[in-house]
C-alpha positions in Angstrom: -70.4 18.0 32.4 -66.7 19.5 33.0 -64.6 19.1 29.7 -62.5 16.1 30.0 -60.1 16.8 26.7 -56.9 15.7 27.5 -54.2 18.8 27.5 -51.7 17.8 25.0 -47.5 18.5 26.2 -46.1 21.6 24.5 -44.1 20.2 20.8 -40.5 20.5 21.7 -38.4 23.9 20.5 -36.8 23.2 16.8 -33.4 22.7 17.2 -31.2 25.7 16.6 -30.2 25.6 12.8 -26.7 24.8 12.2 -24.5 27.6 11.2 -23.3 26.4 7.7 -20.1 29.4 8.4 -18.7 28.1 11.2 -15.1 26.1 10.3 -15.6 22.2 11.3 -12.1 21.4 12.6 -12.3 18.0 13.0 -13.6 17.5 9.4 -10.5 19.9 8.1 -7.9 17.5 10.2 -9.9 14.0 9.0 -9.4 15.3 5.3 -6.5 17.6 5.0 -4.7 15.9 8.4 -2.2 14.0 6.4 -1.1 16.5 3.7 -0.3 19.0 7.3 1.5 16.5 8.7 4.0 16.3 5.5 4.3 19.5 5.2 5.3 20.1 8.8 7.6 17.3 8.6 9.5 19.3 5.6 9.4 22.6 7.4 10.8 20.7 10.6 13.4 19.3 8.6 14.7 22.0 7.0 15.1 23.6 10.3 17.0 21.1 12.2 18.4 18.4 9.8 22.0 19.3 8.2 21.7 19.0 4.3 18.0 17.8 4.0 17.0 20.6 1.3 20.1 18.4 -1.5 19.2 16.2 -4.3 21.0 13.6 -2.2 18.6 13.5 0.4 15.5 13.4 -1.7 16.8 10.5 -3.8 17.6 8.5 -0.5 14.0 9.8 0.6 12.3 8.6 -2.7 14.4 5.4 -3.3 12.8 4.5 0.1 9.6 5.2 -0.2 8.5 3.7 -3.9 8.7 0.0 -3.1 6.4 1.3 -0.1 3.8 3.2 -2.3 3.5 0.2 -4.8 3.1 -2.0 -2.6 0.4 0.4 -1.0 -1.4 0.9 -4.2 -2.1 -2.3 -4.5 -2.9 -2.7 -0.4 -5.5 0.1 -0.3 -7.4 -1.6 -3.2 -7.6 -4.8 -1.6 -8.8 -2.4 2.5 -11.2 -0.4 0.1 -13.1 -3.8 -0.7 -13.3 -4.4 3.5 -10.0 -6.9 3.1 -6.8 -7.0 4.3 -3.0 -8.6 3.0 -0.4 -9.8 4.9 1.0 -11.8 2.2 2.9 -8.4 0.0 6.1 -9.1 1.8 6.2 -13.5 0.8 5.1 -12.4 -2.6 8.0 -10.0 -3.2 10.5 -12.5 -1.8 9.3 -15.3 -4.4 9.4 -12.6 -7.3 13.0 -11.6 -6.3 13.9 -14.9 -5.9 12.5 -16.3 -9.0 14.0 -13.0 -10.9 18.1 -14.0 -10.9 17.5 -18.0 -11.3 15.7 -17.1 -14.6 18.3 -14.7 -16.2 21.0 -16.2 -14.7 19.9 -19.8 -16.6 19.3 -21.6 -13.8 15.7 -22.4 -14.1 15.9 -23.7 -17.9 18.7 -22.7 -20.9 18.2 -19.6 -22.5 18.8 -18.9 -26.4 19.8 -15.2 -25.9 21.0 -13.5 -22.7 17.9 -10.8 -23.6 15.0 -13.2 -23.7 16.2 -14.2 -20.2 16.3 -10.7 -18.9 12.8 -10.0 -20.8 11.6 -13.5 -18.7 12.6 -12.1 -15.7 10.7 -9.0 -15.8 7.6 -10.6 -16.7 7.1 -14.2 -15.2 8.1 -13.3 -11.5 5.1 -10.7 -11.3 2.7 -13.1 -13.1 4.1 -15.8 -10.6 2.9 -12.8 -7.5 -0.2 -12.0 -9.5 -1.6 -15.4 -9.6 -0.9 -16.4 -6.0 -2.6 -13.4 -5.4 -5.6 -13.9 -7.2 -5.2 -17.4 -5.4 -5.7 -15.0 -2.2 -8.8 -13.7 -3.8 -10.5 -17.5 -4.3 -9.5 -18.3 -1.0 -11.7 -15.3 0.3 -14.4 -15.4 -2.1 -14.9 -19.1 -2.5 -14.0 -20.6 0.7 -15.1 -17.8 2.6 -12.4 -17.4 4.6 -11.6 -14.1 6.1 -8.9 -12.4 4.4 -6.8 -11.9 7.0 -6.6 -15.5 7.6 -6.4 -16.7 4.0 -3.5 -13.8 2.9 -1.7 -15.3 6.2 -1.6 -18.9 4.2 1.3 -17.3 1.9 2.2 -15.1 4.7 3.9 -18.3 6.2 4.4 -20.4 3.4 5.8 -18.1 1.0 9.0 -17.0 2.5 9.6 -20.7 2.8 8.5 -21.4 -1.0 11.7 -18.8 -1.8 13.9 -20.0 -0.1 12.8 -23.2 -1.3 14.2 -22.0 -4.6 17.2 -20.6 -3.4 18.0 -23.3 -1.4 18.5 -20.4 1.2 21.4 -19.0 -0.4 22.0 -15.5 -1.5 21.7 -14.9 -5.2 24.2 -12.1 -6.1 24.3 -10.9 -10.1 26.0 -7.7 -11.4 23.3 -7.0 -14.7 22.4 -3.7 -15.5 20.3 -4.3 -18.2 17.8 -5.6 -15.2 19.2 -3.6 -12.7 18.0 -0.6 -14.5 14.6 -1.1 -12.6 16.0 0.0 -9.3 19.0 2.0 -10.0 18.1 3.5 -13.7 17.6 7.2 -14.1 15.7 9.4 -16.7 16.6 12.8 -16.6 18.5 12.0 -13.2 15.4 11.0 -11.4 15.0 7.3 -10.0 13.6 5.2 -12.4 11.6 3.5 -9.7 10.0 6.8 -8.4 8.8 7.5 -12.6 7.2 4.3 -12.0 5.8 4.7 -9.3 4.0 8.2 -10.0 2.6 6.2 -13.0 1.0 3.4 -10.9 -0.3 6.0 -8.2 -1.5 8.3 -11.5 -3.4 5.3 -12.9 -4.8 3.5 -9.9 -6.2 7.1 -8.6 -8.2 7.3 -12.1 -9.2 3.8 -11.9 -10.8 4.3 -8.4 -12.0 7.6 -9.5 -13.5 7.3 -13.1 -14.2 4.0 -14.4 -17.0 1.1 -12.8 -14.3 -1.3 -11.8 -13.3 1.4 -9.2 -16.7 2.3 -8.1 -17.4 -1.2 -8.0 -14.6 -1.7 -5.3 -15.8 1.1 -3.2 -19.2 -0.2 -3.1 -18.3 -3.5 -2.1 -16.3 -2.3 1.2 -19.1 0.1 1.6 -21.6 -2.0 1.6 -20.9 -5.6 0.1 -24.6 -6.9 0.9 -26.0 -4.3 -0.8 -23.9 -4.3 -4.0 -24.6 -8.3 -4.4 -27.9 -6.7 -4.7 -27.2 -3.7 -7.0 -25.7 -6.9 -9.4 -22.4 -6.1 -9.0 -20.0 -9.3 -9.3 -18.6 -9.1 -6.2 -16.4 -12.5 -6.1 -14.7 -11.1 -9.7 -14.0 -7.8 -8.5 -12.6 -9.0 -5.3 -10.4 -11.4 -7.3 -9.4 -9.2 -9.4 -8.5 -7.0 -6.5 -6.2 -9.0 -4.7 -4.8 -10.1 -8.5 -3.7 -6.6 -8.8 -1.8 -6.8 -5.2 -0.1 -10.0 -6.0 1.3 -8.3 -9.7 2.2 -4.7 -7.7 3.9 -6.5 -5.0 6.0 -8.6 -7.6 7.0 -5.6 -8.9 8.2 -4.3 -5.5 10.4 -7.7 -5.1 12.1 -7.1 -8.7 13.1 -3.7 -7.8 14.3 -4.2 -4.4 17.0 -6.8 -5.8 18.0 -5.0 -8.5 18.8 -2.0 -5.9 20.7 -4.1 -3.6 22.4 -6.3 -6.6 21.1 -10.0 -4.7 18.4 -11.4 -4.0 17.9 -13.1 -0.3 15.0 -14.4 0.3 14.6 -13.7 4.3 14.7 -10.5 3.7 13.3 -8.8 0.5 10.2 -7.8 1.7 10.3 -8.6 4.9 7.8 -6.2 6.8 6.3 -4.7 4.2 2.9 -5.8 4.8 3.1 -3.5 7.9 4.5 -0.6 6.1 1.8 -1.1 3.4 -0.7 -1.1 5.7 0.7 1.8 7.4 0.8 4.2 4.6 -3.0 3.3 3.8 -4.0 4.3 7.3 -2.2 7.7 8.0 -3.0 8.7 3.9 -6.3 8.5 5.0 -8.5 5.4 3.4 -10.7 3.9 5.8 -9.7 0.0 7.3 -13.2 -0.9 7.3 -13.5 -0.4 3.3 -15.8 1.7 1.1 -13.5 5.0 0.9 -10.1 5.2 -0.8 -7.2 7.4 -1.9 -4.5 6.5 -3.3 -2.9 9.8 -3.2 -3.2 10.1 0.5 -1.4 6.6 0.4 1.3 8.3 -1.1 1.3 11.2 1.0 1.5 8.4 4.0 4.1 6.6 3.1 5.9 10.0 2.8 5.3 10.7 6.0 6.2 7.7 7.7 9.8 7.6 5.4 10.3 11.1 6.7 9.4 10.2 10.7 12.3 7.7 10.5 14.6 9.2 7.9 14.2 12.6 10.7 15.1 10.9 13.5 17.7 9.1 12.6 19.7 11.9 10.8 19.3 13.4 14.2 21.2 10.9 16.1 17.7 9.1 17.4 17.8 4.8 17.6 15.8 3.2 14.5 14.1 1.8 17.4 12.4 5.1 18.2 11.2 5.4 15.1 9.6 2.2 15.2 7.5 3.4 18.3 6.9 6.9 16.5 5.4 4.5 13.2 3.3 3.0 15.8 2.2 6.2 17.9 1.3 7.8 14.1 -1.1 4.6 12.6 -2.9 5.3 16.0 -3.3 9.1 15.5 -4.4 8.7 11.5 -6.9 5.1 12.8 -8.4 7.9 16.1 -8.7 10.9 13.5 -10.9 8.4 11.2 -13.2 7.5 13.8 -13.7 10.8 14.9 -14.2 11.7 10.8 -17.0 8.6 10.8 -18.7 10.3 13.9 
C-alpha cells in the first residue's frame, strides 16, 4: 500500500531580528518632541523678535505662564486617573471673588486687618478644594462621567461668583495680599517660586510615593487596580481635591496681579489652556502616564507660540489657531507613541 502520510507545509522563516542600533525616530519625537519644540521656539526667537533675550521679556513670559502651570498641575493629575476638568476656570473666579470680600470686611467684621488678609489666603482655596472634591463624589459615587459632572460648576460657578459680587468689580490696593502675584525674592516673581515648588513636589509625588502610583494605575487600568485593592473612589477624590485647592490658588494670584477681582473673567478659559499644556507636555488623555514636567514645558510652549506672534505684528487670533494646530500635533504624536 502507497504511503498516505500527509506532507506537512514548510514552518514559516523567523522573522528578521530587530536591530536594537537602529535610532527609533518616532519614539525620540513622542518623548523628547516637546522639550525640541521649546527649544526651537527660543532659538526662533532670538533670531527675529527685537529684545526677547531681556529680563523684561522673561518676566512677562513667566508671569503668564504660572497661573497656567498650576492650574495644569493639578489638571494632569486629575487626565492621569482617565478624567477630565472643565470646572478650573469657575473655581478660580469663586476664590478671587471670595478673596477681596473677606479682607475687605465685607463677609463678616474682622478684629485685625492681618487675620483678614491670613482668611483670605486660606479659605478661598479650601472653598476651590472642596467643590472640587465635590467634583470627585460626583464621579465616583454617581458615576457620572467627569466631563459631565466638572461641567455642573463649569456653568454654575461663574454664576455662584458673581452671585457674590453682585457682578460688580472688586478693586483693592493691599500689598500685603498682593504680594502673591506681584512680590519678588531676589527679583524673581514670586508666583513663578511658587510655582517651581508645586511642579517640584507634584513630579515626586507621581514619581516616588503610592499615592502617585496609585493614580497612574487607575487611568492605566482602573478595573484592574479595583482588583490590585487599591481605593480607587479615595484616590480619585482626592485627585480632583487637589485640582479644586491648585486652581484656588491660580484665582488668588491672578487678582492680586491685576489689583480687582471680576468675576467674568478671572479664569475664564483656563480649563482649555490647562488642558492644553497637559497634551503638548506629553501626558497621555486617556490616563495611566503622566509628567508634570512636560506640563511645564507645554505650557511654555504654548505662552511662547502666542507671545512670538504677537511681538511680531501677528493678530491674537492667529495664535489662537496656532494653539489649536499645536494640541493636534502633541494628541497625533501620542497616538503614533501608543502604536
Amino acid at each position: 500500500m502507497a504511503d498516505t502520510a500527509t506532507t506537512l507545509p514548510p514552518a514559516p522563516a523567523p522573522a528578521p531580528a530587530r536591530d536594537a542600533s537602529r535610532f527609533d525616530t518616532r519614539a525620540f519625537l513622542t518623548r523628547y518632541g516637546s522639550w525640541i519644540a521649546l527649544a526651537l521656539l527660543i532659538l526662533v526667537n532670538l533670531a527675529i523678535t527685537p529684545n526677547f533675550a531681556t529680563w523684561q521679556t522673561l518676566n512677562v513670559n513667566l508671569t503668564q505662564v504660572c497661573t497656567i502651570v498650576i492650574v495644569g498641575v493639578g489638571m494632569t493629575l486629575v487626565i492621569a486617573t482617565g478624567g477630565i476638568d472643565l470646572s478650573v476656570g469657575a473655581l478660580m473666579a469663586i476664590a478671587g471673588a471670595l478673596a477681596p470680600l473677606i479682607f475687605l470686611g465685607k463677609l463678616f467684621p474682622l478684629p485685625h486687618p492681618a487675620i483678614g488678609i491670613a482668611l483670605a489666603f486660606i479659605l478661598p482655596v479650601l472653598v476651590a478644594g472642596g467643590l472640587g472634591w465635590f467634583n470627585g463624589w460626583l464621579v465616583t459615587h454617581l458615576r457620572i462621567q467627569p466631563i459631565i459632572a466638572t461641567l455642573v460648576l463649569f456653568i454654575a460657578g461663574r454664576g455662584i461668583a458673581q452671585v457674590f459680587t453682585n457682578g460688580n468689580l472688586q478693586v483693592f490696593n493691599l500689598p500685603d495680599f498682593q504680594f502673591i502675584g506681584l512680590g519678588r525674592i531676589v527679583g524673581i516673581p514670586f508666583q513663578a517660586i511658587l510655582m517651581a515648588v508645586i511642579v517640584a513636589a507634584a513630579a515626586w509625588m507621581l514619581r516616588h510615593t503610592v499615592f502617585g502610583r496609585q493614580i497612574l494605575a487607575i487611568g492605566g487600568n482602573e478595573r484592574a487596580a479595583r482588583l490590585a485593592g487599591i481605593p480607587v473612589a479615595s484616590v480619585k477624590q482626592r485627585v480632583y481635591l487637589i485640582s479644586g485647592l491648585l486652581s484656588g490658588l491660580a484665582g488668588l494670584i491672578v487678582i492680586a496681579r491685576n489689583s480687582s477681582a471680576d468675576a467674568n473673567l478671572v479664569g475664564l478659559g483656563m480649563e482649555l489652556d490647562a488642558i492644553a499644556a497637559v497634551a503638548v507636555g506629553g501626558t497621555l488623555l486617556t490616563g495611566g502616564r503622566a509628567t508634570v514636567v512636560g506640563t511645564l514645558v507645554g505650557a511654555l510652549i504654548i505662552q511662547l507660540v502666542r507671545y512670538t506672534l504677537l511681538a511680531n505684528g501677528v493678530p491674537d487670533a492667529a495664535a489662537l489657531v496656532a494653539k489649536a494646530g499645536i494640541i493636534v500635533m502633541a494628541v497625533w504624536l501620542q497616538r503614533q507613541g501608543q502604536r
